[in-house]
C-alpha positions as CSV (number, residue, x, y, z in Angstrom):
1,X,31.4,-64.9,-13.5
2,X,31.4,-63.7,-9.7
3,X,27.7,-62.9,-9.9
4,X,26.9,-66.5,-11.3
5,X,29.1,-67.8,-8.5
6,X,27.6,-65.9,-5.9
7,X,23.9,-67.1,-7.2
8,X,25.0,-70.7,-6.7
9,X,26.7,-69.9,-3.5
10,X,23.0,-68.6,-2.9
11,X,21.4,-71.8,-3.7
12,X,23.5,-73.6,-2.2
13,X,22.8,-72.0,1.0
14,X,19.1,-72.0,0.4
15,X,19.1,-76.0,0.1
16,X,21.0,-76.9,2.9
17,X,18.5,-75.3,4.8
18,X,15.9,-77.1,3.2
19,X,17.7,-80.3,4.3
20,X,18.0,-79.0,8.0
21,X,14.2,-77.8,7.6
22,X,13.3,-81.5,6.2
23,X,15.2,-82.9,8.8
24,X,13.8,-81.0,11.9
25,X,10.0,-81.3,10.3
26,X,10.1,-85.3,11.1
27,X,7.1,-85.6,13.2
28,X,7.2,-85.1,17.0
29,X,5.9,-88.6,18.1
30,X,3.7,-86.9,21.3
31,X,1.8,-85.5,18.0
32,X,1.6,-88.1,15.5
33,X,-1.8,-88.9,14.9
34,X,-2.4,-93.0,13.6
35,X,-5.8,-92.5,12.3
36,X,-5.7,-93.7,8.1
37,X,-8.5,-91.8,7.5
38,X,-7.2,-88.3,8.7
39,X,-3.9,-89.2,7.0
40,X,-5.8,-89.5,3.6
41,X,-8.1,-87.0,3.8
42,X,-5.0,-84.9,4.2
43,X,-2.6,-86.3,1.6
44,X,-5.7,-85.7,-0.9
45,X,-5.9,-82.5,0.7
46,X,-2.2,-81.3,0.8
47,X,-1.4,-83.0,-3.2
48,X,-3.5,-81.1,-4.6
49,X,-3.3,-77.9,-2.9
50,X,0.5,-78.5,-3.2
51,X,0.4,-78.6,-6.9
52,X,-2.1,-75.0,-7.3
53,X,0.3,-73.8,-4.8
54,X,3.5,-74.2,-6.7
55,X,2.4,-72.9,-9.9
56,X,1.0,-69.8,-8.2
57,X,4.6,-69.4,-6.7
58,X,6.1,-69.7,-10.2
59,X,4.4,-66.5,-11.1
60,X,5.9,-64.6,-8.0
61,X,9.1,-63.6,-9.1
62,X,8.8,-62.2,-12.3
63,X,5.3,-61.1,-12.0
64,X,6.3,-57.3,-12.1
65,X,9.5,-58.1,-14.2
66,X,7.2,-59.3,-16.8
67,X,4.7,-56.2,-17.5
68,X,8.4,-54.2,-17.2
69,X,9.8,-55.9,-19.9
70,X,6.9,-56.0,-22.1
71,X,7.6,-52.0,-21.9
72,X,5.0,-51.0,-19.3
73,X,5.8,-48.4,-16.6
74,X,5.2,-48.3,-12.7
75,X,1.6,-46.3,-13.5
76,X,0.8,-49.1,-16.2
77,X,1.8,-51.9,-14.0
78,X,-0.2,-50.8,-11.1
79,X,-3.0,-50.8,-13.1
80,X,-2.9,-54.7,-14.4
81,X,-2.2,-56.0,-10.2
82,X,-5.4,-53.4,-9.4
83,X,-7.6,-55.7,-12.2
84,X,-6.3,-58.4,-10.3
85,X,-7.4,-57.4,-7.0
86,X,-11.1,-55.8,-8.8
87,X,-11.4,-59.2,-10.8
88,X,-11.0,-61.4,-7.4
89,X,-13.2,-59.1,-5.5
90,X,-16.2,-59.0,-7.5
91,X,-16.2,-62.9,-8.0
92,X,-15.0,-63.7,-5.0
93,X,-18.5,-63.1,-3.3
94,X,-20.0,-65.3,-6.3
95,X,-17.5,-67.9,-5.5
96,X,-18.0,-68.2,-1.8
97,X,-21.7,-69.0,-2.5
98,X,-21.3,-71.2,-5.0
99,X,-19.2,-73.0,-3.4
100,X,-21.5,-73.3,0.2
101,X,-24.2,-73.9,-1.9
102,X,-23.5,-76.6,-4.5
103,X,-19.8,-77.8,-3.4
104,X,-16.4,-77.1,-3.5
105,X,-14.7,-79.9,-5.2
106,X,-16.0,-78.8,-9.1
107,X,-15.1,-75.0,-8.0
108,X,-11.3,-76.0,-6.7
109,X,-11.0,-78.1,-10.3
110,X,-11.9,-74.9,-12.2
111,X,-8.8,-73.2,-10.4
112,X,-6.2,-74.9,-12.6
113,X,-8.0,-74.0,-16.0
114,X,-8.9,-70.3,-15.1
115,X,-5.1,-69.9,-13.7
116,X,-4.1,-71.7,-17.2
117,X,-5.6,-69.2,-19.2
118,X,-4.0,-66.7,-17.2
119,X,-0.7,-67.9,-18.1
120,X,-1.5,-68.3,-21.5
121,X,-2.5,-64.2,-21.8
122,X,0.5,-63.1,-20.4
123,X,2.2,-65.2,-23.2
124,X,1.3,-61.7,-25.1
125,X,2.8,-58.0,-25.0
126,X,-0.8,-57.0,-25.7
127,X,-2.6,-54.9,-22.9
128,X,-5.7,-56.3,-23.9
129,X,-4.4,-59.6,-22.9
130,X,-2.9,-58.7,-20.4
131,X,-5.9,-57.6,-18.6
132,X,-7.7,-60.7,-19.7
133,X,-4.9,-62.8,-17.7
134,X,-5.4,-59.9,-14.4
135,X,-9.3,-60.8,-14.8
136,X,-8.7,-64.7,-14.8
137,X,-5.7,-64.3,-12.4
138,X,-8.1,-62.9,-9.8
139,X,-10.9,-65.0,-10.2
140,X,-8.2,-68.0,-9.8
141,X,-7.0,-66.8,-6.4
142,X,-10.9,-66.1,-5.2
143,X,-10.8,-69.8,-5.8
144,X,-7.5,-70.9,-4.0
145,X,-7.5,-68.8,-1.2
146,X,-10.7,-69.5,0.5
147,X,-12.5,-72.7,-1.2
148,X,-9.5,-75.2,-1.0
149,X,-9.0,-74.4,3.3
150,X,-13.5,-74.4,2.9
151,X,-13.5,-78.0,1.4
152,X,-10.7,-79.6,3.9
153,X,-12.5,-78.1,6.7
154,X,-15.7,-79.7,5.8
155,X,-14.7,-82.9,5.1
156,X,-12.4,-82.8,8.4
157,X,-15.5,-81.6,10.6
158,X,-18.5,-81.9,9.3
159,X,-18.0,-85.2,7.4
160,X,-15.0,-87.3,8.9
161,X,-15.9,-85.8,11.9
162,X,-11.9,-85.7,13.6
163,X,-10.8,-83.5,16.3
164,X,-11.1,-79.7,15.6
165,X,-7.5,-80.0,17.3
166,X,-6.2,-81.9,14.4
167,X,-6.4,-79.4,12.0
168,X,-3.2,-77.9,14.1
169,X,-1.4,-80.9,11.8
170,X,-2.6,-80.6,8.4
171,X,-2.5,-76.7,8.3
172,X,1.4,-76.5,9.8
173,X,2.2,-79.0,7.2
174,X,0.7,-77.5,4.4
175,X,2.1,-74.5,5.4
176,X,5.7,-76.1,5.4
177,X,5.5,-78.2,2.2
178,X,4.3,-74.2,1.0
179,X,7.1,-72.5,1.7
180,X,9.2,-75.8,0.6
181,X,7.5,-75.2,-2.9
182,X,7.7,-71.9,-3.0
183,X,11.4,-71.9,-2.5
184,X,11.6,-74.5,-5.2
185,X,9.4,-72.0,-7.5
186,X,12.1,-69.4,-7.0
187,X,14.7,-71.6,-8.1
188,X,13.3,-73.4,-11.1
189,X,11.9,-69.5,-12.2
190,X,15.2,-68.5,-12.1
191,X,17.0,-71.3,-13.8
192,X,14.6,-71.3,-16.8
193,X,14.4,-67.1,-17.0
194,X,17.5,-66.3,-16.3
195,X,20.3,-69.4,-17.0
196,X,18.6,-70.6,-19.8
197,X,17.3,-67.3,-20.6
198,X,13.8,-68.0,-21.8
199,X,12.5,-64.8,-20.4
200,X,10.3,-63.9,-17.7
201,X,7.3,-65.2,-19.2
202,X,8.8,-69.0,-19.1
203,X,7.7,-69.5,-15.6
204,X,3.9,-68.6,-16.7
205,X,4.8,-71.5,-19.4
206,X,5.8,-74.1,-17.4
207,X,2.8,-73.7,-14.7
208,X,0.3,-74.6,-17.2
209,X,1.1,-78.5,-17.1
210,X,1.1,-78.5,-13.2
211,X,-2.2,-76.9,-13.1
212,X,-4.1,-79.0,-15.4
213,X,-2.2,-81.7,-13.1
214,X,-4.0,-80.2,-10.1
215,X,-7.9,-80.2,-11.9
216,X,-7.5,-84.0,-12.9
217,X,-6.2,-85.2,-9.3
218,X,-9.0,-83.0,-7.8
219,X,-11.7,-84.3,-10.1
220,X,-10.5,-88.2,-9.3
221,X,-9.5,-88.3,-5.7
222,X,-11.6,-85.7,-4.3
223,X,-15.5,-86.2,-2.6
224,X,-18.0,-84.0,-2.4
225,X,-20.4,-83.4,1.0
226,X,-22.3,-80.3,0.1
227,X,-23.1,-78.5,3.7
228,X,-26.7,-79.8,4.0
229,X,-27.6,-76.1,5.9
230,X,-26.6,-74.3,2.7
231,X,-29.4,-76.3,0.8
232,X,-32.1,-75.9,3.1
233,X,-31.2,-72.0,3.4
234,X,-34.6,-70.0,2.4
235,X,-34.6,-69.7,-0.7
236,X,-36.1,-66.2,-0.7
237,X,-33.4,-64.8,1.0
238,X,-30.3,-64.2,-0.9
239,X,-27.8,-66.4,0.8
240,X,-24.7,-64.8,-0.1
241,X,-25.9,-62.0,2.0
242,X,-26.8,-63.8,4.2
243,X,-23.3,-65.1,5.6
244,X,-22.5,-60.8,5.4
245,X,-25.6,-60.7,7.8
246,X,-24.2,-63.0,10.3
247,X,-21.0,-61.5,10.7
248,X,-22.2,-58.1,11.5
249,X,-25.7,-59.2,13.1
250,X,-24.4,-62.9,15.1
251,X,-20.9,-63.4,15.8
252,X,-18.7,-60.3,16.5
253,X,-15.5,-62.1,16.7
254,X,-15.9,-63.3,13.3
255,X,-16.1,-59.6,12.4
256,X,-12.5,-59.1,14.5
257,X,-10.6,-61.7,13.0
258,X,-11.9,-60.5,9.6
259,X,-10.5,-57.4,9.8
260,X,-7.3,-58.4,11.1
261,X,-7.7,-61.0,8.1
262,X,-8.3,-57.9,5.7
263,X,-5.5,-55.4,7.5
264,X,-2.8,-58.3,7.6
265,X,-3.1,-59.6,3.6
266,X,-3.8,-56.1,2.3
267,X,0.0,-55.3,3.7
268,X,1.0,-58.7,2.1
269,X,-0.2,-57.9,-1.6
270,X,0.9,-54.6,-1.4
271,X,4.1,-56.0,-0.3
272,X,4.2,-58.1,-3.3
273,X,3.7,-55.0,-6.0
274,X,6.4,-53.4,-4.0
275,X,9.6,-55.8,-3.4
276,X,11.1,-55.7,-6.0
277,X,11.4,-52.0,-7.0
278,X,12.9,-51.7,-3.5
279,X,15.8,-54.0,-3.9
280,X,16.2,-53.2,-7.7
281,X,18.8,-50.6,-7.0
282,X,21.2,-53.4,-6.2
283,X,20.0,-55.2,-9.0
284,X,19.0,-58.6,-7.0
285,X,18.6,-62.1,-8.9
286,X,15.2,-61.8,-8.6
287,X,14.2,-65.6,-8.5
288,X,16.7,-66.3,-6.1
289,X,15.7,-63.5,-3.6
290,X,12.3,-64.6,-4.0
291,X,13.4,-68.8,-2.9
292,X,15.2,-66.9,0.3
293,X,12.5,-65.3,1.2
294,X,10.5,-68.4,1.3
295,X,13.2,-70.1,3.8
296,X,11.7,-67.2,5.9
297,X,8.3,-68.5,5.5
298,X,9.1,-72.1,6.2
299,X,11.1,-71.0,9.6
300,X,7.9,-69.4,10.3
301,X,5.7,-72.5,9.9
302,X,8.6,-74.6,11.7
303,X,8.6,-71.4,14.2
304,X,4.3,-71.9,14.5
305,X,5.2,-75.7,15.3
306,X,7.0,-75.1,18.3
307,X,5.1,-72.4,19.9
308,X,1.8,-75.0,19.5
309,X,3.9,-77.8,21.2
310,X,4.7,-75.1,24.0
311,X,1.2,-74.5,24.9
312,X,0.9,-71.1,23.2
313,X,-2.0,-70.0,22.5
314,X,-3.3,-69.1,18.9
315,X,-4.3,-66.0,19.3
316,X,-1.4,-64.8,21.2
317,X,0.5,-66.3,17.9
318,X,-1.8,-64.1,15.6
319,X,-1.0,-61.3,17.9
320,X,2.9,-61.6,17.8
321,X,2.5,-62.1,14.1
322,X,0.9,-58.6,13.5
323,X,3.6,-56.9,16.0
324,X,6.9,-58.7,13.7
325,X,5.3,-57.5,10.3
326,X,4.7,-54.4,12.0
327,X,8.0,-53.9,13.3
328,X,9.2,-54.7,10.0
329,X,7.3,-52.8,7.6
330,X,8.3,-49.6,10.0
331,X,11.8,-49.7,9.3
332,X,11.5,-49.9,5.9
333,X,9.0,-46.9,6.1
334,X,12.0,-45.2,7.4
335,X,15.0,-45.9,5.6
336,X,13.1,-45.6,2.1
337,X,11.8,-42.3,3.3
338,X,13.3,-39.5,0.7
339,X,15.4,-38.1,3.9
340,X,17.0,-41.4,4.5
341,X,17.9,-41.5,1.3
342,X,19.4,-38.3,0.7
343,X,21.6,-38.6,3.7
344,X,22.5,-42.3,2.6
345,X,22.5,-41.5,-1.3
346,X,26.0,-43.4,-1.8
347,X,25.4,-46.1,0.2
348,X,23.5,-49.3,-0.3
349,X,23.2,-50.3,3.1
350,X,19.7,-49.2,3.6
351,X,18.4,-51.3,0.9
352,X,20.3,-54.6,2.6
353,X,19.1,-53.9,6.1
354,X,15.6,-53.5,4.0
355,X,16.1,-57.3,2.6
356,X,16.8,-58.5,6.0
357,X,13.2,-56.7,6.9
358,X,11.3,-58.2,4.2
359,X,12.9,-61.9,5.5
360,X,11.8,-61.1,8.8
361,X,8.3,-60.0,7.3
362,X,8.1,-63.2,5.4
363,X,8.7,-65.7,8.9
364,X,5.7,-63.7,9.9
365,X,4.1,-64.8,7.0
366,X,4.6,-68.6,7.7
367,X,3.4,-68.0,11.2
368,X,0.3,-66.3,9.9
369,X,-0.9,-68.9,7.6
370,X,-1.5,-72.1,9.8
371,X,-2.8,-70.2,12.6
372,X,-5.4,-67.9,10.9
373,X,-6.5,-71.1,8.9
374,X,-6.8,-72.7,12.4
375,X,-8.8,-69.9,14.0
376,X,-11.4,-69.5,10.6
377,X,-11.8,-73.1,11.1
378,X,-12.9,-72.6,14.7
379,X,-15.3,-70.0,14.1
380,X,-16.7,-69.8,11.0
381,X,-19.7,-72.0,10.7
382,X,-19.9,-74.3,7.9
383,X,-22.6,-73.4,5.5
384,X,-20.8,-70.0,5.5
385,X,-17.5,-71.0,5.3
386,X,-16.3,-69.7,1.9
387,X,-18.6,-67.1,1.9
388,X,-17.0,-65.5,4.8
389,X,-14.0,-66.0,3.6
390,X,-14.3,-63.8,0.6
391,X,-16.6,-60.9,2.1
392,X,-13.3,-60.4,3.5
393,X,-11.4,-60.7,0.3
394,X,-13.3,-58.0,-1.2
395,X,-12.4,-54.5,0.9
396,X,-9.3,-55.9,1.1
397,X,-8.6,-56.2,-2.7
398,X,-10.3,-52.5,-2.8
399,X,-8.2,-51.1,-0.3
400,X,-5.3,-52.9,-2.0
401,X,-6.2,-51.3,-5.3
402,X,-6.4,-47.6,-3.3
403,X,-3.3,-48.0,-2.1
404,X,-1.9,-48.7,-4.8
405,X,-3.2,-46.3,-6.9
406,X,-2.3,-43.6,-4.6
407,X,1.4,-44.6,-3.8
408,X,2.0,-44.5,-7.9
409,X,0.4,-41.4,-8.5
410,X,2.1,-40.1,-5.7
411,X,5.3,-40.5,-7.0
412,X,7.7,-38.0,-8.8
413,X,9.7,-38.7,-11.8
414,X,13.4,-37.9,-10.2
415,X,13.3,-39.8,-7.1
416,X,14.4,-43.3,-6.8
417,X,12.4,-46.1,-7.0
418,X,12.9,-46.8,-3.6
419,X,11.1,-43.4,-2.6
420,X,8.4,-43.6,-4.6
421,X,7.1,-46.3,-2.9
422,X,7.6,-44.7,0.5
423,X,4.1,-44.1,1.0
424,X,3.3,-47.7,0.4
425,X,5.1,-48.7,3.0
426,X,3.1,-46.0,5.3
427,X,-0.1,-47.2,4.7
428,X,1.5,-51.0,5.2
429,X,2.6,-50.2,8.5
430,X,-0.8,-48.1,9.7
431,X,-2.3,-51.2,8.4
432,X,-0.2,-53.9,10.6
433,X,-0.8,-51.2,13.5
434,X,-4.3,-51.5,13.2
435,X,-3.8,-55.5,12.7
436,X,-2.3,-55.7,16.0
437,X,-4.4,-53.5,18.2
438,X,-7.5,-55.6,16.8
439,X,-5.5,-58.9,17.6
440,X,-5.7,-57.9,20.8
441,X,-9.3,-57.4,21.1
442,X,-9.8,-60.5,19.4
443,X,-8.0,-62.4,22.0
444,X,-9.7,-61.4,24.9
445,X,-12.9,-62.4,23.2
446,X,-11.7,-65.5,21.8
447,X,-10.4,-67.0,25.1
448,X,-13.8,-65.7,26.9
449,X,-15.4,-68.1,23.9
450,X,-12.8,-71.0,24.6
451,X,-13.8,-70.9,28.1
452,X,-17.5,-70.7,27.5
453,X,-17.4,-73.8,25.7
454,X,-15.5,-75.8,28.0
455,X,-18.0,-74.2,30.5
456,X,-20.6,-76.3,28.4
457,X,-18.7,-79.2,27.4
458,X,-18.5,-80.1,31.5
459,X,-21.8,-79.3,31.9
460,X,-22.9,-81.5,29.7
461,X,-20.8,-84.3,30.7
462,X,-21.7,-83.8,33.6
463,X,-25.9,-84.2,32.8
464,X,-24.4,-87.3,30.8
465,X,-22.6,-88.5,33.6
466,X,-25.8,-87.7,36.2
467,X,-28.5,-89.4,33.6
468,X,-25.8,-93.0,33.3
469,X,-25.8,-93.0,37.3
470,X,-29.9,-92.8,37.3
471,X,-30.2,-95.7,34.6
472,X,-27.5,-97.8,36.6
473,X,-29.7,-97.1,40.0
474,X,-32.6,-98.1,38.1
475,X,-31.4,-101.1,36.5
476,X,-30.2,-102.0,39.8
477,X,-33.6,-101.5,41.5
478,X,-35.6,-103.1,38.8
């Protein structure tokens, strides 16, 4: 009875801040943009990313739950997410060049009935199956995580032609309405697991509906502008290696902010496997814990909002991004450590102060998001755009899958679960270490390209400017 209280104490906490978050995310009139157009493109754009979105976050919370209560153990769970990660590797490099090459919007539709059949495997105990759903679950997210930001980006430059500024807009307020959904995920995953105690595999259930929603409103509101320099690419080069070319051969910058790109997310998936076994000795409502810490992430996208309206700079944003999560993950490397918890064995005050770490690490999720969308936006080229994006993908799923493999296998049978995932939590820090010191680099260079073009935008106007005068002289004359 004071457990169920407590939970709705929880969410009633969780939606007044949704409220207050609602309430402050009304639009800042010095950055309201009256342009229909824009405003379209990006309700088309944000519905139906929206709606892949919040089935994804449906999985989140009892994603590990699941494959425990279908009888599987740490080793065993490990290996389905590492199928994950190998399944959206290898197709993720396919998908990128499909996508450049013959469009986006048929490859985005295909999300919601691979990620279907996902949920429909892990309807079944069977491991068979339940690699079949890792394989489709990987492919899915190849899918959402680099051709849905590749087909806005196209249609918002390349096509539409708006303001590279304007992306600012739609990316923050994806981001928000993200975190909004994710918190909602949490809730609803809960409710129908736990209250109405359907199991952790009713959340898989219920995302089935709202993907199919998401193909259909793709396939009848979306257009498609294939990148006209992907077609005319030679075709006796192989053009997905090609965009791998540029980024080590062309544009090292691209390399930089691919690699903080791979350092950052590979701490964030490990992060997923490794949340809940963390908090489980204070046996958490997992669904619940999940919806706070997307509050986090939405503070982080309100948080990215007001550093853009005070001038900040977004690579300065990327690099205080990489020092929180840093900063973050360390402290749980320490107070998981198997000293810690030997000389706090009775208490479970490390394993709060660790919550409170993993909410911090999630607002520096919500800042990451909008801005490294922002900056991939700015520098990748277009007939590259999801190609790049998942070169990326791929050693970070393999380190992913290393990691993993060696934290489990690293850990011994009498230690807590806590402990054995100390070594996790290492490598996540070394790898938000590593983040940061390349953040840095990156944003010396980017700024040295910032100022370069603005170098050639006044030049230019300037030529403009000089040619206008001549014609007026001559007009005069004549």
């Amino acid at each position: 009875m004071i457990e169920t209280m407590i939970e709705l104490l929880v969410i009633l906490l969780i939606l007044v801040v949704i409220s207050l978050l609602v309430y402050w995310r009304r639009e800042d009139p010095s950055i309201t943009i009256y342009n229909d157009k824009f405003k379209q493109l990006q309700m088309n754009y944000c519905i139906a990313y929206c709606l892949a979105i919040f089935a994804d976050w449906l999985h989140g919370p009892y994603d590990y739950r699941l494959y425990s209560d279908y009888g599987y153990d740490e080793n065993a769970i490990a290996v389905f997410y590492e199928v994950n990660f190998v399944s959206s590797s290898l197709s993720g490099t396919l998908v990128g060049h499909f996508g450049d090459k013959y469009g986006r919007k048929y490859l985005c539709a295909s999300y919601g009935v691979l990620y279907s059949l996902c949920g429909l495997f892990k309807t079944s105990s069977n491991f068979n199956f339940l690699m079949l759903g890792g394989i489709s679950a990987g492919m899915s997210s190849a899918i959402l995580f680099s051709t849905f930001e590749s087909w806005y980006v196209n249609e918002h430059l390349t096509y539409q032609k708006f303001p590279a500024e304007w992306m600012h807009v739609t990316f923050s307020k994806v981001s928000f309405y993200n975190g909004l959904l994710a918190i909602v995920a949490g809730v609803v995953a809960e409710y129908v697991s736990e209250i109405l105690n359907y199991g952790p595999v009713a959340p898989y259930i219920l995302s089935m509906p709202i993907l199919l929603l998401s193909t259909g409103y793709i396939y009848t509101n979306w257009s498609e502008h294939p990148s006209q320099e992907a077609h005319t690419e030679n075709n006796d080069e192989i053009v997905a290696f090609s965009s791998l070319k540029f980024i080590f051969c062309k544009e090292s910058i691209l390399l930089l902010l691919g690699m903080i790109e791979m350092f950052f997310e590979c701490s964030m998936y490990m992060f997923v496997f490794s949340w809940t076994p963390v908090l489980s000795e204070i046996n958490p409502p997992l669904g619940i814990i999940f919806s706070l810490f997307m509050v986090a992430f939405m503070m982080g996208t309100k948080f990215y909002e007001f550093l853009i309206h005070k001038r900040y700079k977004p690579e300065n944003i990327l690099m205080i991004t990489c020092i929180l999560g840093f900063m973050c993950f360390s402290v749980v490397t320490i107070l998981i450590s198997p000293s810690s918890r030997n000389r706090y064995e009775d208490s479970k005050l490390p394993v709060y102060i660790c919550g409170l770490c993993f909410f911090l690490y999630e607002l520096s999720v919500g800042l990451y998001y909008p801005v490294m969308s922002y900056l991939r936006g700015r520098i990748v080229p277009e007939k590259y755009r999801a190609s790049v994006a998942n070169w990326f993908r791929f050693p970070m799923n393999i380190l992913t899958c290393l990691a993993l493999l060696w934290g489990n296998r690293s850990g011994r049978p009498m230690v807590s679960h806590a402990s054995k995932f100390s070594i996790i939590f290492h490598i996540c820090s070394i790898l938000l270490l590593l983040a940061t010191c390349i953040s840095v680099m990156f944003g010396k260079s980017y700024a040295n390209r910032m100022e370069d073009e603005r170098l050639k935008m006044d030049i230019e106007a300037k030529q403009v400017a000089t040619v206008t005068e001549i014609a007026s002289k001559q007009k005069l004359e004549s």
